[in-house]
VOGU-3710 file (C-alpha; in Angstrom, 3 decimals, decimal comma):
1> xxxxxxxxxx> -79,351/-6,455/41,623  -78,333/-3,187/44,027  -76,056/-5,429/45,930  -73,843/-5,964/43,680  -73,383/-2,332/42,627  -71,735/-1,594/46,077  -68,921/-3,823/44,978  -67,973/-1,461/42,201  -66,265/1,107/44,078  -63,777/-1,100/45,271
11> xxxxxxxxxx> -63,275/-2,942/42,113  -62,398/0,638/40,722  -60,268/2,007/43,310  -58,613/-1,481/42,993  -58,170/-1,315/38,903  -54,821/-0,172/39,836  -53,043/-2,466/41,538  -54,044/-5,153/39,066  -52,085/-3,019/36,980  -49,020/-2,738/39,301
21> xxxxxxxxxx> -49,772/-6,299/39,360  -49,551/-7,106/35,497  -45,272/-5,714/35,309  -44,727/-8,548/37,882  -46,687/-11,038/37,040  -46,730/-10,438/32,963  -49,988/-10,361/32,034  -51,802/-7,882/29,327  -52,130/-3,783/29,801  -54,818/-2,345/32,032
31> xxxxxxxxxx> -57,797/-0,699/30,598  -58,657/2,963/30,694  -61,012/4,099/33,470  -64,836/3,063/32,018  -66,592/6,146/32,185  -69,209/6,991/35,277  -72,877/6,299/34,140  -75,368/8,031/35,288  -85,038/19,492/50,206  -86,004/18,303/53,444
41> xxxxxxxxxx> -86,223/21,445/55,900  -83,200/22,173/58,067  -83,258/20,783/61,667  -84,345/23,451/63,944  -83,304/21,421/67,279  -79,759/21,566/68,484  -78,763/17,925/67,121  -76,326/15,514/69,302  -72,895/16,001/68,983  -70,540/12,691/69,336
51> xxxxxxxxxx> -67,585/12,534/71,706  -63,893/11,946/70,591  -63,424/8,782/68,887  -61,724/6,082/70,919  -58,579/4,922/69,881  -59,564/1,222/69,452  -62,285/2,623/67,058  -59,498/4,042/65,354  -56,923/1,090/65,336  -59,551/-1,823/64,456
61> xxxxxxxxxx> -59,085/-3,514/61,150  -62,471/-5,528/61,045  -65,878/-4,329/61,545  -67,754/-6,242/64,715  -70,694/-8,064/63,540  -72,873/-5,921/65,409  -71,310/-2,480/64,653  -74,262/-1,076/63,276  -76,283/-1,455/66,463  -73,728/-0,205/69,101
71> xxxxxxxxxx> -73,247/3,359/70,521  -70,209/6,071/70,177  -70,217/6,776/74,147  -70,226/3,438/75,410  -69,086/0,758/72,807  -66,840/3,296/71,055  -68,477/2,400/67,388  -70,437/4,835/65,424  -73,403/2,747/65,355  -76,893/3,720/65,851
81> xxxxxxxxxx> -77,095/2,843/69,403  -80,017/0,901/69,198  -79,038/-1,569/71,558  -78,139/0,771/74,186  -81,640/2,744/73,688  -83,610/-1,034/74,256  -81,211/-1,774/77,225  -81,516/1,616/78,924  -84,428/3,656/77,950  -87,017/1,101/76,751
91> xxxxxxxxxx> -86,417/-1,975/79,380  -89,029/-2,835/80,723  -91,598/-1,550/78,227  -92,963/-3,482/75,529  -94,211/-2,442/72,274  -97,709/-1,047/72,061  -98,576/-2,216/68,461  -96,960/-4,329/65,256  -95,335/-2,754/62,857  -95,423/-3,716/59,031
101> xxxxxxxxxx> -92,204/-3,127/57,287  -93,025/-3,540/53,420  -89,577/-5,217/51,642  -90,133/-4,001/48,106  -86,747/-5,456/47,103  -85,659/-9,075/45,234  -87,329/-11,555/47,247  -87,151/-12,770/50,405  -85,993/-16,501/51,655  -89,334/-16,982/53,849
111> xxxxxxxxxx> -88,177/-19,966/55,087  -85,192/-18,764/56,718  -84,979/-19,967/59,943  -83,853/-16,192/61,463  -86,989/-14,372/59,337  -89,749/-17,111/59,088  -91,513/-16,218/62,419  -91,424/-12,275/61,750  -92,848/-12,558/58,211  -96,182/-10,598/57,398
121> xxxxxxxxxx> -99,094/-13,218/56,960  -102,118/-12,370/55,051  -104,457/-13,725/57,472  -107,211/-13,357/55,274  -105,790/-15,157/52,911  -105,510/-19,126/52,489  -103,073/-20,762/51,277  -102,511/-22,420/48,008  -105,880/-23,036/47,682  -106,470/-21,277/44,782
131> xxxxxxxxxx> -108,891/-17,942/45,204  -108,543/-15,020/45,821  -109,961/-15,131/49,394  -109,828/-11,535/51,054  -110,870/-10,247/47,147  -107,700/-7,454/47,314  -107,084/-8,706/43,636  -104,205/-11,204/44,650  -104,594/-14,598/44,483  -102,846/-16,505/47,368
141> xxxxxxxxxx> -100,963/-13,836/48,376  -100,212/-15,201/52,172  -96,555/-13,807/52,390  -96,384/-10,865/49,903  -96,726/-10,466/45,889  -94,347/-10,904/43,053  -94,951/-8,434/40,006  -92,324/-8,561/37,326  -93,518/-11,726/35,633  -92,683/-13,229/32,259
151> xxxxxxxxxx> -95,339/-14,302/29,989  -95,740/-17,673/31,884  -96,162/-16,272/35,148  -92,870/-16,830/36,494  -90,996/-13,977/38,490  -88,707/-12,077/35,919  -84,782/-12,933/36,732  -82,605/-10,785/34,898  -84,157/-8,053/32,629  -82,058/-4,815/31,142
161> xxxxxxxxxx> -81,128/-1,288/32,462  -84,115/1,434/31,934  -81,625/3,208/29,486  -81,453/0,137/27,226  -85,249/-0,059/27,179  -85,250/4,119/26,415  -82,310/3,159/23,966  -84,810/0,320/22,448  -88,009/2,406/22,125  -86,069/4,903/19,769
171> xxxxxxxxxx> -84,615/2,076/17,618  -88,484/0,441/17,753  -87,000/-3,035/19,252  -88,290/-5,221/21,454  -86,767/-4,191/24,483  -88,787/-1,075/24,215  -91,862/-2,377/23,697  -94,691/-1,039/26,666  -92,749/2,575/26,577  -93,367/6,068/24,333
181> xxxxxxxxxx> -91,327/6,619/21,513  -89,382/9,680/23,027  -88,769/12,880/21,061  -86,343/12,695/18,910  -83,626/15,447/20,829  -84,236/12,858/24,075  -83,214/10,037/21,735  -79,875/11,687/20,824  -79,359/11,992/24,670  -80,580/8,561/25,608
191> xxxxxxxxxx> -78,401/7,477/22,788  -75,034/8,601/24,212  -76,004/7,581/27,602  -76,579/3,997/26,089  -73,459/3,757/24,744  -71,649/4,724/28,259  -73,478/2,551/30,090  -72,005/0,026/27,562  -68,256/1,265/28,148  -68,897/1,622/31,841
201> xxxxxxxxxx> -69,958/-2,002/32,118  -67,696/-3,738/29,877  -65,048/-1,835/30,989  -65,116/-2,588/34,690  -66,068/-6,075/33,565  -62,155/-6,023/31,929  -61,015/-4,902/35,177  -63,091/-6,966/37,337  -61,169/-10,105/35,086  -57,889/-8,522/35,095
211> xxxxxxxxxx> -57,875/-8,069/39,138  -59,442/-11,903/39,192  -55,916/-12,814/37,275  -53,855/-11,169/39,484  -55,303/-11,963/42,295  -55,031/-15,498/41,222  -51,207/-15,244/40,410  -50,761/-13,120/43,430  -52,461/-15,956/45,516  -49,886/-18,670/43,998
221> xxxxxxxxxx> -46,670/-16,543/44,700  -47,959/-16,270/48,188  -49,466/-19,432/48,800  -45,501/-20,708/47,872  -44,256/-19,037/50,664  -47,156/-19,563/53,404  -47,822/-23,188/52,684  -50,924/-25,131/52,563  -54,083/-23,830/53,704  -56,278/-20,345/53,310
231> xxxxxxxxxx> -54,285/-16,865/52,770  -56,047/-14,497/55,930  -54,691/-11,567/56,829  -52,828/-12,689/59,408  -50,540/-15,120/57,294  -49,914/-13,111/54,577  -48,707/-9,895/57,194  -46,254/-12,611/58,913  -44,960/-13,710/55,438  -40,990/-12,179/55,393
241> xxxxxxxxxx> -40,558/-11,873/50,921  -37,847/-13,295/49,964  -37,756/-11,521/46,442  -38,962/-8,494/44,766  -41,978/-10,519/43,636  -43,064/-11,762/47,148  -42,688/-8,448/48,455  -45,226/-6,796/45,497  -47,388/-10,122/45,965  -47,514/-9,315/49,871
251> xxxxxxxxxx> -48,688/-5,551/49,052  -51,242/-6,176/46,604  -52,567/-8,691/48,481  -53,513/-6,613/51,547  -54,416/-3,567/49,241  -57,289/-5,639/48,091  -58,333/-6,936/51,356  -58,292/-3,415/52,548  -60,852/-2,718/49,479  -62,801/-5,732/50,997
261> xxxxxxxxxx> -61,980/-7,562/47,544  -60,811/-11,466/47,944  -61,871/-14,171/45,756  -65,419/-14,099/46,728  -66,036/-10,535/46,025  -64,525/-10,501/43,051  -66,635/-13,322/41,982  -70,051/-12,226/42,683  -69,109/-8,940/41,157  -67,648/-10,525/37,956
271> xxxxxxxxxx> -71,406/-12,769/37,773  -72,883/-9,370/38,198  -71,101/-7,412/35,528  -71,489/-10,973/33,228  -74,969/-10,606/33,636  -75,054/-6,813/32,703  -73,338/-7,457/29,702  -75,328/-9,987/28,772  -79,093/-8,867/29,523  -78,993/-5,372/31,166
281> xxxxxxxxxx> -77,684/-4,332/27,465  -79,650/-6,227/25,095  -81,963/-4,445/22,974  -83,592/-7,536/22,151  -84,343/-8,785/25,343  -87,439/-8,382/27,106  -88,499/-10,625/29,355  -91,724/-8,696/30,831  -95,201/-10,086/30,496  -97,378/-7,397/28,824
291> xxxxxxxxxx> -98,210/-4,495/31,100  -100,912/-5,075/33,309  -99,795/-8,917/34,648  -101,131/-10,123/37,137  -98,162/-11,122/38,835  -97,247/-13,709/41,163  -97,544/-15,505/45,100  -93,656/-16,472/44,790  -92,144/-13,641/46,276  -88,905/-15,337/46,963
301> xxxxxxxxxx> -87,989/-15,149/42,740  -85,001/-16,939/41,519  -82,626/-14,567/43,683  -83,965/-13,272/46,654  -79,990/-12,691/48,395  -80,554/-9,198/48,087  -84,036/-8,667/49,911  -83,128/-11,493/52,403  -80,108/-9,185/53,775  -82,065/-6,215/53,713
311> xxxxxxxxxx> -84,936/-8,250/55,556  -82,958/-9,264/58,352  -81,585/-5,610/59,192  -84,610/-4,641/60,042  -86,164/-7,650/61,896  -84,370/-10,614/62,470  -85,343/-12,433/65,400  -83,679/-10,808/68,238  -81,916/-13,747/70,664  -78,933/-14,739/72,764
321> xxxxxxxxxx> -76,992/-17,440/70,276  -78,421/-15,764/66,924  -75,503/-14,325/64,821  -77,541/-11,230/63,698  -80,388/-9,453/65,473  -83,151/-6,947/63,822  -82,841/-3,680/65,381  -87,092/-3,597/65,696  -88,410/-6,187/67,940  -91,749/-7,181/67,094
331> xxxxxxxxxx> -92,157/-6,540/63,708  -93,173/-7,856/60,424  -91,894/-8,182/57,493  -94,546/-7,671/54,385  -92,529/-9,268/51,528  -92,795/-7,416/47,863  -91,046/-8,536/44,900  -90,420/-5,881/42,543  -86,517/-5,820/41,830  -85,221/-8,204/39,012
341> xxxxxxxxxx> -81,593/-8,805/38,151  -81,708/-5,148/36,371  -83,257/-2,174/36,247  -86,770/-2,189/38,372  -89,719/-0,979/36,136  -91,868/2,211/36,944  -94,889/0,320/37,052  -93,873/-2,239/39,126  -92,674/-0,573/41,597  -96,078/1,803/41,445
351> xxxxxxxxxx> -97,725/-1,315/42,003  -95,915/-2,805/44,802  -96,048/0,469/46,768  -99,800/1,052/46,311  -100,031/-2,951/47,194  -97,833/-2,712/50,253  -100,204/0,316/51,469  -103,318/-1,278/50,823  -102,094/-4,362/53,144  -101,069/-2,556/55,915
361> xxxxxxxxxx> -97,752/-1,372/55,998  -96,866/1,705/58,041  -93,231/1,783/56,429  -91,717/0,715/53,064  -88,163/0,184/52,625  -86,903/0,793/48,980  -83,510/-0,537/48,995  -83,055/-0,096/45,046  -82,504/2,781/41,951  -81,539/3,603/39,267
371> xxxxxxxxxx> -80,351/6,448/36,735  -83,106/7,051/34,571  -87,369/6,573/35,105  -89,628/6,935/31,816  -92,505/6,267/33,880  -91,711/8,757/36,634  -95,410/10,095/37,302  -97,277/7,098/37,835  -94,615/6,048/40,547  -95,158/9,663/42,022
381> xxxxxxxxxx> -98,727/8,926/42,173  -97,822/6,225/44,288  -95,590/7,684/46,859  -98,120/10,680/47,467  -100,750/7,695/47,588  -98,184/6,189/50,618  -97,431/9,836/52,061  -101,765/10,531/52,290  -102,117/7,159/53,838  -99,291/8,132/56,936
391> xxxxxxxxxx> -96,964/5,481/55,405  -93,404/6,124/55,788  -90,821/5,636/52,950  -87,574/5,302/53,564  -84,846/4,968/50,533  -81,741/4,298/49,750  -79,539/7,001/47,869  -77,377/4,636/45,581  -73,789/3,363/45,136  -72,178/5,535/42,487
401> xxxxxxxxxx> -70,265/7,927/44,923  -72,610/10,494/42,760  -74,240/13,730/44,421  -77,861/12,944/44,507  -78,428/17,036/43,897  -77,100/17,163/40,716  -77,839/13,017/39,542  -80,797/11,838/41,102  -81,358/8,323/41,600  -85,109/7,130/40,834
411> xxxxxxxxxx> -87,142/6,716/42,795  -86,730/10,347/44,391  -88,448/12,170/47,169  -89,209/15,288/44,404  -92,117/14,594/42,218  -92,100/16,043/38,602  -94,064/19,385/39,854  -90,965/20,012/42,076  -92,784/19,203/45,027  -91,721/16,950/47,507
421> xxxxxxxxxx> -92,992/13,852/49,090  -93,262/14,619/52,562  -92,753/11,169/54,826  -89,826/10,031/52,456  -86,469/9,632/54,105  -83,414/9,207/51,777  -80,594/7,597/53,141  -76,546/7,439/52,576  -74,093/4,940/54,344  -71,339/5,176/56,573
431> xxxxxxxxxx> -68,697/3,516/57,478  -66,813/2,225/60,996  -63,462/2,355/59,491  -62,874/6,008/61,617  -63,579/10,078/61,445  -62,558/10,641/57,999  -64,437/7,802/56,186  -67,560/8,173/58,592  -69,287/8,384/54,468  -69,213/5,217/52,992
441> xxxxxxxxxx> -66,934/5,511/49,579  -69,429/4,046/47,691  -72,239/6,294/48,901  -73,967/8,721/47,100  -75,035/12,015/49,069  -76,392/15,593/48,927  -77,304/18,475/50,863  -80,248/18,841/49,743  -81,447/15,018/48,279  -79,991/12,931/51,067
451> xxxxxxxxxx> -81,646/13,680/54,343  -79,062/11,642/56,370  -76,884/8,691/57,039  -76,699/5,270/58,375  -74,523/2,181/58,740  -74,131/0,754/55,331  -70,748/-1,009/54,882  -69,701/-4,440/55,999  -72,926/-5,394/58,007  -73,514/-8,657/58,659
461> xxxxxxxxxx> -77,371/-9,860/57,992  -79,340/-13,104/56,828  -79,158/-14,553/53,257  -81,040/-17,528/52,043  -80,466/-21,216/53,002  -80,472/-19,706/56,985  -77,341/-18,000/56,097  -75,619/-14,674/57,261  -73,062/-12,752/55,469  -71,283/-9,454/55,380
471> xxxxxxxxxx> -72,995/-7,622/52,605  -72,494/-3,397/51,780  -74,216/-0,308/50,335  -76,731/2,342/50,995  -79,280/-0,594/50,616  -77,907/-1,778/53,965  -78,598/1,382/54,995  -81,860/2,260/54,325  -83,243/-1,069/56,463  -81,189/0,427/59,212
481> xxxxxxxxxx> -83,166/3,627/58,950  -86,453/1,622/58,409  -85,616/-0,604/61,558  -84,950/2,406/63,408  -88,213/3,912/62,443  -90,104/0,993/63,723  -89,025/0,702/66,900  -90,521/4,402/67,218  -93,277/3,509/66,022  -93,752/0,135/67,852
491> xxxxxxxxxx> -93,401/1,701/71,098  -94,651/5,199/70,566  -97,844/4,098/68,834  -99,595/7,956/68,938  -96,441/9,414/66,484  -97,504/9,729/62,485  -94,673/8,859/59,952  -93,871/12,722/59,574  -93,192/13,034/63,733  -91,290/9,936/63,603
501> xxxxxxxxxx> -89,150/11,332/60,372  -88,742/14,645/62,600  -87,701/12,938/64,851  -85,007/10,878/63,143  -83,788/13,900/61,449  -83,299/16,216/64,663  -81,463/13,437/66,931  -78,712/12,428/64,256  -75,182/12,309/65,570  -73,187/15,159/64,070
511> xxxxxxxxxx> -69,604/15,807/63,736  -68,750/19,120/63,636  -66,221/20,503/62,054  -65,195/16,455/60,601  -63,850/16,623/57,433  -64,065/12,474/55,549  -62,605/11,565/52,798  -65,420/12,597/49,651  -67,074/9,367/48,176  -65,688/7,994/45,036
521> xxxxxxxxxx> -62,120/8,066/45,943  -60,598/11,158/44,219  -58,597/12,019/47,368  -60,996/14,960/48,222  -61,853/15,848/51,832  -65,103/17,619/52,855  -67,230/18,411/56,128  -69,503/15,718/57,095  -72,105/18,041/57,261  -72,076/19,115/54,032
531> xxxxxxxxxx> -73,033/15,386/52,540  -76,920/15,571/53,770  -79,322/17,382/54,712  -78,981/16,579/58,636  -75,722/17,194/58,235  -75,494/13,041/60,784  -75,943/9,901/61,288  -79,303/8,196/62,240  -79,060/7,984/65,918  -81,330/5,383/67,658
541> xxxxxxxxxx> -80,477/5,627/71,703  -81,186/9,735/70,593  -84,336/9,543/68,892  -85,972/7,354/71,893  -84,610/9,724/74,034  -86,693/12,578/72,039  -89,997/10,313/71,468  -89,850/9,967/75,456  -89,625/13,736/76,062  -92,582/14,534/74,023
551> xx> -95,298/12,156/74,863  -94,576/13,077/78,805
//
């Protein structure tokens, strides 16, 4: 799944003090490095320009739960100041239509008590009885549709990277089966690839053990000195070491934390990486129904975490004792499973756009990607299908701390005649952790591929069971664009999808002159405004501001 891809970064910038770790705490050498796998116009209106950051901005160690939402000039956070635009320009107004999101994503938890009431409902539908009542080809599809399927009809859970099935096609096994043989120079290519996806994966999945280890032994040195009870930050700052060993226990400790890595992290990304390993790789594996499938009403699959989160950015109900709040009021959320555990397929995603479309939505939030897309024209088809039909697309640019320009990640807003899709909005993430990591060190970017940036790290959104939790990466980010997007629309009901991405792109909060830290940790600094096309970050309280000058 995409979520667990954010996680990598800091598992990598982490690899060495695991090894640090190992002299202390005698456990085996660290492994090499795995190897890395895999234009909108210019803004012609003077964007806004942010004031000097405050200094408890600067000073604060942990992310509010609401950071995303808040405003530079009044709750010193580099949010999107979306609440400040509904408390000050919109009160008192109401929105003048719905707004269907389409969640092409995992799955969503429709049940959840903070998404239930602002789920699309096929109204012409009825419920488990059987038919296919409005006769749009789906049978039962009340909440959504679920298209990767396995021959049985149940949602697809984990399935293998698009490289492995490229990989399988050449060697003629099954994993391969449903794609063109490529040439045979294309094989050589997707052969090497293959084989670094292979050391990328099991590699980190070495390091992702080895930093479970010594995070394990670190915890026991500490928990020695602290006593009984949960290491927080707090505890382990006020611990005085006693030794040599405390005082390295202490350190890598709070390194980790400050990567965001404690025993929870490390665990879903160590499930992740197990499952890469153990399907994304297999050229034997294919779990995929023939093409063609019908598909599926369960569009909560066997793992919708990932779509939940994404789900609540943009809508969650919005109310006084609710942990997290959707930036759009009023909306609803179209459900569309398309993501497994893996590498999406061309087709399905083709599918679910042109489904999503037909059913109503006005904006589709693609929240996934990957390195490499076989099937590349048919899911053009589809986007220009969206773009004719005034459907917005926003996407997010990917997790690899890769430059979008030079690596694209699929889906992308350039079709294979070079032409590009003109409603799609491609979206980086940034931080709150101050000026010089305003991008996200996960993040991918690009001047000319990434059209601009949003909150993406440590935001706090549902998860199934009526959960919330802290989850990070551009997929965050993208739903923060989306949400953004529909409170435009919702309240400015006359502006298409291309005035509402104008819009977005000419009111972004701009630093200039900011140099940030460069994504992927190599100790590089670079403007801000060289990252994206915008050159800022999505800027809600701004963009209302604009809508209201131009329909006066």
């Amino acid at each position: 799944m995409p979520m667990s891809r954010a996680i990598i970064a800091a598992i990598v910038l982490s690899a060495s003090l695991s090894a640090c770790a190992r002299s202390a705490t005698s456990t085996s050498p660290a492994p090499r490095p795995a190897p890395s796998g895999q234009p909108t116009q210019p803004v012609v209106q003077p964007p806004v320009t942010v004031t000097p950051e405050p200094p408890a901005a600067a000073q604060a160690d942990t992310a509010r739960a609401d950071w995303h939402r808040l405003d530079a000039e009044t709750d010193g956070v580099i949010g999107v100041g979306s609440e400040r635009a509904l408390r000050e320009l919109l009160a008192g107004r109401t929105p003048q239509r719905t707004v269907v999101v389409a969640v092409i994503d995992g799955g969503v938890d429709t049940v959840h008590r903070y998404l239930a009431p602002v789920l699309w409902k096929n109204e012409r539908e009825v419920a488990g009885n059987g038919r296919d009542d409005d006769n749009n080809g789906f049978v039962d599809d009340v909440f959504g549709w679920n298209f990767p399927v396995t021959a049985d009809g149940a949602p697809v859970h984990h399935d293998t990277f698009e490289v492995t099935r490229l990989y399988a096609a050449c060697a003629g096994r099954p994993a391969g089966v449903g794609l063109q043989r490529p040439a045979a120079a294309r094989c050589d290519s997707v052969r090497t690839a293959y084989r670094e996806q292979s050391q990328k994966v099991n590699g980190t999945l070495t390091q992702i053990r080895n930093i479970e280890r010594t995070l394990t032994q670190v915890n026991a040195i500490l928990g020695e000195v602290a006593g009984a009870g949960m290491l927080t930050r707090a505890r382990v700052e006020a611990i005085k070491p006693a030794n040599a060993m405390q005082e390295q226990a202490r350190s890598i400790w709070l390194q980790l934390a400050d990567n965001g890595l404690d025993a929870a992290a490390i665990a879903e990304a160590k499930e992740a990486y197990e499952s890469q390993a153990k399907y994304g790789l297999d050229t034997l594996f294919n779990p995929h129904a023939p093409a063609g499938a019908a598909g599926s009403r369960d569009v909560m699959g066997p793992d919708a975490k990932h779509g939940t989160h994404v789900a609540g950015i943009i809508g969650a109900v919005r109310g006084a004792g609710n942990p997290v709040q959707g930036i759009a009021p009023g909306v609803r959320l179209m459900t569309v499973r398309a993501v497994p555990d893996g590498d999406e397929r061309d087709a399905d995603i083709a599918r679910a756009v042109r489904y999503a479309v037909d059913n109503g939505a006005q904006i589709i939030n693609m929240s996934f990607g990957k390195s490499w897309s076989p099937q590349k024209a048919a899911v053009d088809s589809a986007m220009r299908y969206a773009a004719g039909k005034g459907v917005l697309l926003v996407h997010a640019a990917g997790n690899d701390a890769e430059n979008n320009d030079v690596s694209p990640s699929f889906p992308t807003s350039v079709d294979l005649a070079g032409a590009r899709i003109p409603t799609w909005i491609e979206v980086g993430a940034s931080s709150w952790k101050g000026r010089n990591k305003l991008a996200a060190g996960f993040s991918n970017y690009g001047k000319s591929r990434v059209d601009l940036f949003a909150p993406g790290e440590d935001i706090l959104s549902t998860v199934p069971g009526g959960d919330v939790k802290r989850e990070s990466g551009t997929s965050m980010a993208a739903p923060v664009v989306s949400g953004v997007a529909a409170l435009l629309m919702a309240h400015f009901p006359s502006l298409t999808a291309l005035q509402v991405k104008e819009i977005l792109l000419q009111s972004v909060r701009t630093f200039p002159g900011q140099l940030v830290d460069k994504p992927g940790g190599d100790g590089q600094r670079v403007p801000f405004s060289d990252l994206s096309a915008s050159g800022g970050i999505v800027d809600a309280y701004a963009a209302v501001k604009l809508a209201l000058q131009r329909i006066q």
